[in-house]
C-alpha positions as a LaTeX table, in Angstrom:
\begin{tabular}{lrrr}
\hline
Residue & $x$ (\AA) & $y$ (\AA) & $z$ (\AA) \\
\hline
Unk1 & $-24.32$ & $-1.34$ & $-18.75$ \\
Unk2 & $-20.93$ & $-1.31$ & $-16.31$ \\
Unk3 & $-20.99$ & $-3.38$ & $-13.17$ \\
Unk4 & $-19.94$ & 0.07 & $-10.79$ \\
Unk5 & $-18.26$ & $-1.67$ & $-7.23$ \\
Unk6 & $-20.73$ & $-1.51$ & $-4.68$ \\
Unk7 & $-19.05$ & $-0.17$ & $-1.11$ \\
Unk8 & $-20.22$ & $-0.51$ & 2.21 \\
Unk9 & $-20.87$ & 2.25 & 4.26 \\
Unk10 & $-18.13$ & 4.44 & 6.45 \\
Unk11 & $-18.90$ & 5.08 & 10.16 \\
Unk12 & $-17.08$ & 8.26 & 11.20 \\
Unk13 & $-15.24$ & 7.46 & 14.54 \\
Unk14 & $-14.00$ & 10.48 & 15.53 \\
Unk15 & $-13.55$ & 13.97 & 13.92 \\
Unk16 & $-9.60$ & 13.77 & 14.63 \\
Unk17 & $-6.24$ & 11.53 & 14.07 \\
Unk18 & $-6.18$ & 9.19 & 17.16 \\
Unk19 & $-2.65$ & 9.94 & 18.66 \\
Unk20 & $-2.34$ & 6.79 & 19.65 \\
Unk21 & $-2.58$ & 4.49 & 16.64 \\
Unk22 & $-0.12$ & 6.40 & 15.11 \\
Unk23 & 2.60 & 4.00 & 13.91 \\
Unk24 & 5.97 & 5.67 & 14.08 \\
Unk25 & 9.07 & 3.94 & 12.72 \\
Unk26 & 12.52 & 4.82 & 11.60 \\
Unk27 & 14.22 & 2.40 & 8.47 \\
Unk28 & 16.97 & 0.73 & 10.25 \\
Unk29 & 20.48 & 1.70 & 10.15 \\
Unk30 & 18.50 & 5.75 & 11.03 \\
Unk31 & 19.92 & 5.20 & 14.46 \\
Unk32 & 23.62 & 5.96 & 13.20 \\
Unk33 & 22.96 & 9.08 & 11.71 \\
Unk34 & 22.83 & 11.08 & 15.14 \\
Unk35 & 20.24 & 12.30 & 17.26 \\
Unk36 & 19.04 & 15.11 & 15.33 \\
Unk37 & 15.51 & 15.18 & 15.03 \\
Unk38 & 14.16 & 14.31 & 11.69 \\
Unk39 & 11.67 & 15.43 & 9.79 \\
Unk40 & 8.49 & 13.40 & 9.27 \\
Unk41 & 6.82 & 12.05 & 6.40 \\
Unk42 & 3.40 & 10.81 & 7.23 \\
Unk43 & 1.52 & 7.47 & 5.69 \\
Unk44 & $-1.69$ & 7.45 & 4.69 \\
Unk45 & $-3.54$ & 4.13 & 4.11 \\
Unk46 & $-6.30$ & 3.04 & 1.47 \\
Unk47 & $-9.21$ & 2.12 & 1.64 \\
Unk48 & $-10.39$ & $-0.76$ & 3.98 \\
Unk49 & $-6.86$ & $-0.86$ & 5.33 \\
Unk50 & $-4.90$ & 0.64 & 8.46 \\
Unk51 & $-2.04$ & 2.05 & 10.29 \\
Unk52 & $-0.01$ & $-0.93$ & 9.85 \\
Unk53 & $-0.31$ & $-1.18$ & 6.13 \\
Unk54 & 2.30 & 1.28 & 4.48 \\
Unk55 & 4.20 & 1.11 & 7.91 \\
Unk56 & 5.54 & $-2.08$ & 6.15 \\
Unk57 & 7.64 & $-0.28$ & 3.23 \\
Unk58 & 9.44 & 2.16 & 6.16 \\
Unk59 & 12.51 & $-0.65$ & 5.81 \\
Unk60 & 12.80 & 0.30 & 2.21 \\
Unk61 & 12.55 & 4.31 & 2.27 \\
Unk62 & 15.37 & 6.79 & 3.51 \\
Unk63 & 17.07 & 7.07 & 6.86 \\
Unk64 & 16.68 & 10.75 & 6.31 \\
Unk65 & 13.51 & 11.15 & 7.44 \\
Unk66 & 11.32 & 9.60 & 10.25 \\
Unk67 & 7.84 & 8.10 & 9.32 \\
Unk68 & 4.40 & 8.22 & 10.83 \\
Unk69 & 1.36 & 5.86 & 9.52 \\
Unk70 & $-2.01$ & 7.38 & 10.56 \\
Unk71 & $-5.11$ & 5.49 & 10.91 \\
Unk72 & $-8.57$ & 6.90 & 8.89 \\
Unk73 & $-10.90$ & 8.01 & 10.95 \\
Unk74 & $-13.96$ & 6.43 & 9.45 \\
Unk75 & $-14.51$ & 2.74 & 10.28 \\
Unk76 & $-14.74$ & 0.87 & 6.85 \\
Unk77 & $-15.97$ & $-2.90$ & 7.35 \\
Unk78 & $-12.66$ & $-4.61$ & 9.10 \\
Unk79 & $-10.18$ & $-1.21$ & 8.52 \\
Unk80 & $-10.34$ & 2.59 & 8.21 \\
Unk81 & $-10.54$ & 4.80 & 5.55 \\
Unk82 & $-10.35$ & 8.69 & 4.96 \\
Unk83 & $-13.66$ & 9.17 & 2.86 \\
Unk84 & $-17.03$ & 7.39 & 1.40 \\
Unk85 & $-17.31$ & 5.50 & $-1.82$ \\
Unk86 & $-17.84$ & 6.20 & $-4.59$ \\
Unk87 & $-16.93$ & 9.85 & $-4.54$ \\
Unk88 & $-19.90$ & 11.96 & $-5.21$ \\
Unk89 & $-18.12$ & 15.05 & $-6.78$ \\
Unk90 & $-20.78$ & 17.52 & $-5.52$ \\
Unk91 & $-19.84$ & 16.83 & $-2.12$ \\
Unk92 & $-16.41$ & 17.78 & $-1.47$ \\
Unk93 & $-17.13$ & 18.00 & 2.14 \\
Unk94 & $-16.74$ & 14.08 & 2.24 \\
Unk95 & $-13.05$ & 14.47 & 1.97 \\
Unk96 & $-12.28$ & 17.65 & 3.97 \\
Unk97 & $-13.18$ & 15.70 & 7.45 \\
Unk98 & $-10.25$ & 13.81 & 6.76 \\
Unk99 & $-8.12$ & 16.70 & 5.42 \\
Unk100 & $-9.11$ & 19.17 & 8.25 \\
Unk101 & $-8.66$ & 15.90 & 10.96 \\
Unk102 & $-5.04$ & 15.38 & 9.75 \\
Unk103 & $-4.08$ & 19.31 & 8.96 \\
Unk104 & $-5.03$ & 19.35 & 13.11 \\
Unk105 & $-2.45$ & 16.66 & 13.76 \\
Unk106 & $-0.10$ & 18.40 & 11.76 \\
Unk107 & 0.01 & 21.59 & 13.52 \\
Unk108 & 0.22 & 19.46 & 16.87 \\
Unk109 & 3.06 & 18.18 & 15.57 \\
Unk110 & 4.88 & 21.16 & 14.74 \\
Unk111 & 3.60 & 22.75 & 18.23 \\
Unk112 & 5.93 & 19.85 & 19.64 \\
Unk113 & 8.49 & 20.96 & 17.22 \\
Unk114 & 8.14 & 17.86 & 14.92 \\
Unk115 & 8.09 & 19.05 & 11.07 \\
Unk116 & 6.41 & 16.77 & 8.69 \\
Unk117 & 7.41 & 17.34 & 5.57 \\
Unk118 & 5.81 & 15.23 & 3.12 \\
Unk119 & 2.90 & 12.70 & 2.74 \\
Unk120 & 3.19 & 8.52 & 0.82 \\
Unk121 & $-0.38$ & 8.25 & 0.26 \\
Unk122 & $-1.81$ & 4.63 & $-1.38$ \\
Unk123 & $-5.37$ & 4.97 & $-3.19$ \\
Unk124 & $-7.38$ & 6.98 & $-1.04$ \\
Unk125 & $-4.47$ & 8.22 & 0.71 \\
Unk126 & $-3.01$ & 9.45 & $-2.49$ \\
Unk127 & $-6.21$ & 11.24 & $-3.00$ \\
Unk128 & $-5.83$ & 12.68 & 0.66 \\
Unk129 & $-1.99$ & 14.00 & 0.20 \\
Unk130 & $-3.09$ & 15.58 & $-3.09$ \\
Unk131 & $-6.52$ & 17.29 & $-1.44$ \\
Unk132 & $-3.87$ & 18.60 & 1.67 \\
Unk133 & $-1.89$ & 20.52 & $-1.29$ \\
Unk134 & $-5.34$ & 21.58 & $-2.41$ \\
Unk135 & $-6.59$ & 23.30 & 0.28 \\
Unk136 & $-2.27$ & 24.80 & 1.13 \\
Unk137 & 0.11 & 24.63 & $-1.40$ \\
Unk138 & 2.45 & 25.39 & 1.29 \\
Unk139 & 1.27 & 22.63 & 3.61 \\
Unk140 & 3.80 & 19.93 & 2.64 \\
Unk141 & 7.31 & 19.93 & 0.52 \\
Unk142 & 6.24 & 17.19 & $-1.37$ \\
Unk143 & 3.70 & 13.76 & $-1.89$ \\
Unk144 & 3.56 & 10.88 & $-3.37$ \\
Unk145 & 0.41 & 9.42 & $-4.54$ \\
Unk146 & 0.35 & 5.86 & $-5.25$ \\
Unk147 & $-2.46$ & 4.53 & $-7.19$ \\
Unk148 & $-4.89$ & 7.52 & $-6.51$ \\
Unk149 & $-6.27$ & 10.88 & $-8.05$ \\
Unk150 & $-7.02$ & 14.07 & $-7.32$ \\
Unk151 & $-10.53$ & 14.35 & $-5.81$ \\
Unk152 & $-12.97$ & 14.78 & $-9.19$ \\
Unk153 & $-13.87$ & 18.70 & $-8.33$ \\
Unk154 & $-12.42$ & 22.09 & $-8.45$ \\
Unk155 & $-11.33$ & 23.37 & $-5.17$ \\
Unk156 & $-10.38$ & 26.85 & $-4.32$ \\
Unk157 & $-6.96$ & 26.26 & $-3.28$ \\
Unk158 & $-6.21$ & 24.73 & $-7.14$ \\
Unk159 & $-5.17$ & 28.15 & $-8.62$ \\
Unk160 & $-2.67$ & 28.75 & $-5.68$ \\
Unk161 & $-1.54$ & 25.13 & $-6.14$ \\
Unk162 & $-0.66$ & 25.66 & $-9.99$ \\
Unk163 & 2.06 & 28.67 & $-9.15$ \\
Unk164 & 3.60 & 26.77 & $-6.13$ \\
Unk165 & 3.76 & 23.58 & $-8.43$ \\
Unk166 & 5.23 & 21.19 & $-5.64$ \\
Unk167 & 6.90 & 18.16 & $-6.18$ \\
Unk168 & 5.14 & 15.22 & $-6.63$ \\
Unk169 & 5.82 & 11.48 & $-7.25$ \\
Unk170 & 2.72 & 9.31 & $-9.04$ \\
Unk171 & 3.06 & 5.53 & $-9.15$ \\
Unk172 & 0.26 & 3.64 & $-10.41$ \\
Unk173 & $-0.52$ & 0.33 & $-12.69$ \\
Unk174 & $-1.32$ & 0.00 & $-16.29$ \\
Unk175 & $-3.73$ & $-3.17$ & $-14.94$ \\
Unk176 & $-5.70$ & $-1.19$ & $-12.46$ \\
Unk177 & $-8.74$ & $-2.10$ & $-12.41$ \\
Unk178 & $-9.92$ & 1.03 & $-10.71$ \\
Unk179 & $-8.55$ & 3.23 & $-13.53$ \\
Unk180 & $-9.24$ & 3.27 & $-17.35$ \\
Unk181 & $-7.35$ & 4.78 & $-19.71$ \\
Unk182 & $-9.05$ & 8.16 & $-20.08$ \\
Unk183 & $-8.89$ & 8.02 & $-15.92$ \\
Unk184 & $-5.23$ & 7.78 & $-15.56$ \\
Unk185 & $-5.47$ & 10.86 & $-18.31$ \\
Unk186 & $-7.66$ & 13.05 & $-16.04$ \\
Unk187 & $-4.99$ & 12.42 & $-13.32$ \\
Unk188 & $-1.57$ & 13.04 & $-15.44$ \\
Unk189 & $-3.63$ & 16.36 & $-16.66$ \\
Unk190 & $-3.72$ & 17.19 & $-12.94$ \\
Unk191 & $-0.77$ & 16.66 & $-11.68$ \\
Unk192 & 1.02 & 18.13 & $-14.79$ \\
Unk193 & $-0.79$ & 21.50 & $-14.61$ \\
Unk194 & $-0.33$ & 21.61 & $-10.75$ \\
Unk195 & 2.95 & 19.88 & $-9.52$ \\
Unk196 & 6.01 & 18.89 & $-10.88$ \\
Unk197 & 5.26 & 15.89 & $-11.84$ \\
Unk198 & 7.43 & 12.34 & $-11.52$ \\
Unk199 & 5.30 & 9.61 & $-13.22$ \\
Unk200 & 6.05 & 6.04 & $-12.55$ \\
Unk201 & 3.75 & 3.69 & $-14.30$ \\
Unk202 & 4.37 & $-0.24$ & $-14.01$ \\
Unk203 & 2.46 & $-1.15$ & $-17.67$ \\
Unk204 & 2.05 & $-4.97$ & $-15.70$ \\
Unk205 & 0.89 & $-3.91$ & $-12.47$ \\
Unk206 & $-3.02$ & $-3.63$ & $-11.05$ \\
Unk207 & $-3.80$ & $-1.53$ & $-7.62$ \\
Unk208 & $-0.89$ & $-2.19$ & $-6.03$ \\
Unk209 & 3.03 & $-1.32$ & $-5.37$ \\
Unk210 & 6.09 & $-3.48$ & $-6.54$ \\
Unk211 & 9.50 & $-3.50$ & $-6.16$ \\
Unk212 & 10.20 & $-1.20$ & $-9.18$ \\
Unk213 & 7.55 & 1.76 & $-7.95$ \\
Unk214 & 8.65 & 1.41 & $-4.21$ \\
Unk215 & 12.49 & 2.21 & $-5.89$ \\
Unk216 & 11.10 & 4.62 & $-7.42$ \\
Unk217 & 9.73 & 5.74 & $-3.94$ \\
Unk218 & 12.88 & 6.07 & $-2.18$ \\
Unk219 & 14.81 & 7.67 & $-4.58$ \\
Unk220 & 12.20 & 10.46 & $-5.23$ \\
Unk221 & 12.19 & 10.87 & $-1.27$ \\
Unk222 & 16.12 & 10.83 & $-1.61$ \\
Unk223 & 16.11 & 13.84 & $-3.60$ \\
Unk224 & 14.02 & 15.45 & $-1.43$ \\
Unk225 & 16.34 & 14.66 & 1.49 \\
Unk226 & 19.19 & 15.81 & $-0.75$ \\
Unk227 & 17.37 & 19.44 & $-1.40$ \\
Unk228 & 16.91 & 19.90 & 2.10 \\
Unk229 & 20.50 & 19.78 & 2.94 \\
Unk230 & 21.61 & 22.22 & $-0.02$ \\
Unk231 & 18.78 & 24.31 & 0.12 \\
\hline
\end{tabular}
């Protein structure tokens, strides 16, 4: 008999991405490479956690883009989060609030003539970037899904998804203790058949980011930045 986590409940607060929490940053030195207006790459938090949280690694990515940290919209004990736990993979509408909420603040975006080009998801947020592709293989360049997986059910967009085959950056621990070893399987299998797939795994490291992933980070996001300008 496994001892499964138990999770308190989500409150939703609000079908949509409040504006206003949005945490927008630029890595320093991005000031000296002209006014031009970048394109965005938005942040999207795990579980429990909030706008602030992956705000904290925008010192370490590229001056090439701008970033944006969005807050869940379901309450989640002290923090946010984008979906219930544990996933229930007959109900796939528990993660398309979230997707449909931030595909909304997307299009605002580009209706203000701010592109966002990618999505840095951690844990559920990983989950959320890779259900975005799902549901538009043409809705982002790229992700990066730290720590998460694709959500555990077919989805109509998956097909679609397989011929674009975007790029796509997955960092994750060896020590997780939210992933066994036929789990972090499921998830290569994925992301193999349905991106181009950069794997960093940290053999040491539980459900988390270090120093070596968040390298790995920037210089995935680097390349991006590099194709755009070639391209």
């Amino acid at each position: 008999m496994t001892n499964a986590p138990q999770y308190p409940p989500v409150e939703l607060i609000a079908p949509s991405i409040d504006d206003t929490a949005v945490v927008r940053a630029d890595p320093p030195g991005a000031e000296a490479e002209g006014a031009a207006r970048k394109p965005v790459v938005m942040l999207l938090h795990g579980l429990g956690s909030h706008e602030g949280d992956l705000a904290g690694l925008v010192p370490f990515l590229p001056t090439a883009f701008t970033y944006a940290s969005l807050r869940g919209i379901f309450r989640y004990v002290q923090g946010y989060a984008w979906f219930e736990m544990p996933v229930d993979p007959s109900r796939t509408e528990a993660l398309e609030t979230s997707a449909a909420a931030v595909e909304a603040w997307v299009a605002d975006q580009a209706d203000r003539g701010i592109r966002v080009t990618g999505a840095l998801g951690f844990s559920q947020g990983g989950t959320l970037a890779l259900q975005l592709l799902r549901r538009n293989p043409g809705a982002l360049d790229w992700v990066v899904q730290l720590s998460g997986r694709p959500f555990p059910a077919p989805m109509p967009g998956d097909a679609a998804l397989a011929a674009a085959r975007p790029p796509a950056l997955w960092g994750h621990g060896g020590l997780d203790p939210l992933f066994a070893a036929e789990d972090e399987d499921a998830v290569r299998e994925f992301m193999s058949a349905h991106t181009r797939l950069e794997e960093e795994r940290r053999p040491d490291l539980a459900h988390a980011v270090d120093e070596v992933e968040l390298r790995a980070v920037a210089s995935f996001l680097q390349r991006r930045a590099a194709e755009r300008t070639t391209g």
